[in-house]
Residue frames relative to the residue before (quaternion, step in Angstrom):
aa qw qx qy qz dx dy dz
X 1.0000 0.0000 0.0000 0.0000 0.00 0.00 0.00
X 0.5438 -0.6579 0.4352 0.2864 3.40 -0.56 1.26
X 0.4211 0.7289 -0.3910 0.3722 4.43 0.97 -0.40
X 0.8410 0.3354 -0.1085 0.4105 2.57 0.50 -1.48
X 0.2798 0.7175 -0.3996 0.4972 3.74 1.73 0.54
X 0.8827 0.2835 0.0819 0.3657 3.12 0.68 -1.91
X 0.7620 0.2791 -0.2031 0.5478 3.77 0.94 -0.35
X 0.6994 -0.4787 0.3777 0.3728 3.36 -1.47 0.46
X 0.4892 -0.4405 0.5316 0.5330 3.63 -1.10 1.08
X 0.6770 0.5029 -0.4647 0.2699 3.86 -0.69 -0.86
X 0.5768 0.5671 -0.3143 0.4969 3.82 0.77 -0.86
X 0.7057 0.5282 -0.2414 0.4059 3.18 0.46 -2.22
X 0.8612 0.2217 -0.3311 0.3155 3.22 0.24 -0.48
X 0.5684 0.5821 -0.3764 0.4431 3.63 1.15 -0.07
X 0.3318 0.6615 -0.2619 0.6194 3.54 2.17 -0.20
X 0.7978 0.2476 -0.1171 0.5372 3.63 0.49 -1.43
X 0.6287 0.5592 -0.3474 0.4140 3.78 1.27 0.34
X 0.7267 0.3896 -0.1765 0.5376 3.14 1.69 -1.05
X 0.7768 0.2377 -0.3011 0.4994 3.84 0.97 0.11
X 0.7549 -0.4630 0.4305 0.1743 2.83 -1.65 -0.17
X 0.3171 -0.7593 0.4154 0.3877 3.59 0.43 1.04
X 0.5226 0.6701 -0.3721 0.3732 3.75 0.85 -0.23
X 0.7860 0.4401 -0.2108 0.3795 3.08 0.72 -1.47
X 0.3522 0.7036 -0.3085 0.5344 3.47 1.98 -1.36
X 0.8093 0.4470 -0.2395 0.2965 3.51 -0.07 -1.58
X 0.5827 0.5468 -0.2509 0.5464 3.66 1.33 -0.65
X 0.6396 0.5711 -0.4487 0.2518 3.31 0.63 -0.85
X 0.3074 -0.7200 0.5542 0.2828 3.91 -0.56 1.07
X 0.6157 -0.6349 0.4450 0.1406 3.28 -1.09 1.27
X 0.6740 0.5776 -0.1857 0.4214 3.49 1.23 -1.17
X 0.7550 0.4271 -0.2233 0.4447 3.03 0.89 -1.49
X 0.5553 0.5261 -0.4199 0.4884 3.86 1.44 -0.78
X 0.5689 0.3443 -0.4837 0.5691 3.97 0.22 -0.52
X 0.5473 0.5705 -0.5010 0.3521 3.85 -0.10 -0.49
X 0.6836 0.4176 -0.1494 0.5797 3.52 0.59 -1.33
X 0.6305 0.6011 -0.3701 0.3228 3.73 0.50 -0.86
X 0.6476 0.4935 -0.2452 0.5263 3.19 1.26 -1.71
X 0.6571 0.5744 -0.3351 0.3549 3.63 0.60 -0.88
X 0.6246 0.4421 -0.1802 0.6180 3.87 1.35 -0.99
X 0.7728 0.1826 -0.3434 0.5015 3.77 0.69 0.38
X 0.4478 0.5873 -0.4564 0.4961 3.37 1.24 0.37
X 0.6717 0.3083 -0.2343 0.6315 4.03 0.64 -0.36
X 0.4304 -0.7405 0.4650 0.2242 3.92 0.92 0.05
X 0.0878 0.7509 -0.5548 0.3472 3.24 0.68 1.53
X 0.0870 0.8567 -0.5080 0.0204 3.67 0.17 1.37
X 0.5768 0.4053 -0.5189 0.4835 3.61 0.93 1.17
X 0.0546 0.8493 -0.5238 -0.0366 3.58 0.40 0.56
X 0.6341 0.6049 -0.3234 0.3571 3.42 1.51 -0.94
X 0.6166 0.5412 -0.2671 0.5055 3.34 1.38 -0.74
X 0.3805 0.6805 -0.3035 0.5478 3.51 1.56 -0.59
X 0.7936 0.4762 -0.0249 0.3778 3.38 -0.03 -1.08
X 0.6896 0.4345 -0.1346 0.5635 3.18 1.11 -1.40
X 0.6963 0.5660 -0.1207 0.4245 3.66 1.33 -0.80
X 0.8277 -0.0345 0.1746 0.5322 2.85 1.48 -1.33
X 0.0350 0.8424 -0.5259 0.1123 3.22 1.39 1.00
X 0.5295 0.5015 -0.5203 0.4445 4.05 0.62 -0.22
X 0.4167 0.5856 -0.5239 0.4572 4.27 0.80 -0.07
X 0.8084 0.4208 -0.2327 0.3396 3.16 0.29 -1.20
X 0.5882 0.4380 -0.3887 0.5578 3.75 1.05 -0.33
X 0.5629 0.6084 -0.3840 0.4069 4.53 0.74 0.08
X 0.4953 -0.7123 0.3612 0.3418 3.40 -0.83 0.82
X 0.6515 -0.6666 0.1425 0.3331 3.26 -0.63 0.58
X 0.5743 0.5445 -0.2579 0.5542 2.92 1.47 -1.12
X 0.6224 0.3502 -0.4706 0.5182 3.78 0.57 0.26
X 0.6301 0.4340 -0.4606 0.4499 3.72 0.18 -0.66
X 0.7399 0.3178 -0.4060 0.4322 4.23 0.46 -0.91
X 0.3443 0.7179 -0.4173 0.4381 3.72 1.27 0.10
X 0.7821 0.3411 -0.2271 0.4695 3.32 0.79 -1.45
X 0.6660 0.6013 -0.3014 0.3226 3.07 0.86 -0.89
X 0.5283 0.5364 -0.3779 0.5388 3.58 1.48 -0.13
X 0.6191 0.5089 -0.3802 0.4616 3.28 0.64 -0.93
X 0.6919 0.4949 -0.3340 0.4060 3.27 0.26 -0.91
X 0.7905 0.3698 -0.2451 0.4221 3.59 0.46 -0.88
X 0.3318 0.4237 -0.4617 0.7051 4.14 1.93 0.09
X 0.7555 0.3020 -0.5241 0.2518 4.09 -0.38 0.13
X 0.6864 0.5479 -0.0964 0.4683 2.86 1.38 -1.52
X 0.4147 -0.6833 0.4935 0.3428 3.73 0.69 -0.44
X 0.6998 -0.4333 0.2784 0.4950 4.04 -1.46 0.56
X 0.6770 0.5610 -0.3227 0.3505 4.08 0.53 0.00
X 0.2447 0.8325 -0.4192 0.2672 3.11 2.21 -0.50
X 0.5414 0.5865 -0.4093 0.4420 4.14 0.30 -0.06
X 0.7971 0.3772 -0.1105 0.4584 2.74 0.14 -1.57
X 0.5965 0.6252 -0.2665 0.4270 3.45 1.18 -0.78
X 0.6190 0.4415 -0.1837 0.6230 3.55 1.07 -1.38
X 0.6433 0.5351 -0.4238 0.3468 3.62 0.52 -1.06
X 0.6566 0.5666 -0.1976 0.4569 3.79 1.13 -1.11
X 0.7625 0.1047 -0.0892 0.6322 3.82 1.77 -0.93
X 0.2468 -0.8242 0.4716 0.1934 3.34 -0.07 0.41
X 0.4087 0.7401 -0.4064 0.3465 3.43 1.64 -0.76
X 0.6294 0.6041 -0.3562 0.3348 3.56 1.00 -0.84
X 0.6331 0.5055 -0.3524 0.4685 3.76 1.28 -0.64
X 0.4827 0.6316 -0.5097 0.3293 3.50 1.47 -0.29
X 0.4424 0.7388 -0.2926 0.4158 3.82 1.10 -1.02
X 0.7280 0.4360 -0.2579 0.4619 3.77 0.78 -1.09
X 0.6089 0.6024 -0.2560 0.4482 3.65 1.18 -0.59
C-alpha cells in the first residue's frame, strides 16, 4: 500500500487501526497526491494529522478540496492554517 511509502510508521499504523484494509486498498493513489499537492500548496504543515483525521479528503476531487480550501480561508481570514492547524474540526466542513 503506497501509505506506508509516505507517512510515519506511527500514523501508518493508527491509519491501519482506524480503517478498513478495504477501504485503504481503494484509495486511488493519484487522486490522494492530487489533494496532497493542494495541502502543501497553501502551506499546510500538519498534513499527517490531516490524513490521520481525515483521510476521506484525500479520496475527493481536487478541484473541490482547493475549492474548499478557499472557502475556508474567505471565512477564516489570511491565517486560516494556522487557524485550522489549532482545530481541525474545520476540515470536517469539506466532507
Amino acid at each position: 500500500m503506497f501509505l506506508k511509502d509516505f507517512l510515519s510508521d506511527f500514523v501508518y499504523n493508527q491509519i491501519i487501526e482506524n480503517y478498513e484494509y478495504e477501504y485503504l486498498s481503494n484509495i486511488d493513489k493519484n487522486i490522494f497526491f492530487q489533494v496532497l499537492e493542494i495541502f502543501k500548496k497553501y502551506d499546510f504543515y500538519f498534513i499527517e494529522d490531516i490524513i490521520l483525521n481525515h483521510l476521506d479528503i484525500f479520496t475527493m476531487d481536487s478541484n473541490d478540496v482547493e475549492k474548499q480550501i478557499l472557502e475556508l480561508r474567505n471565512q477564516l481570514g489570511e491565517n486560516f492554517v494556522s487557524i485550522i492547524g489549532n482545530d481541525l474540526r474545520y476540515l470536517s466542513q469539506m466532507v
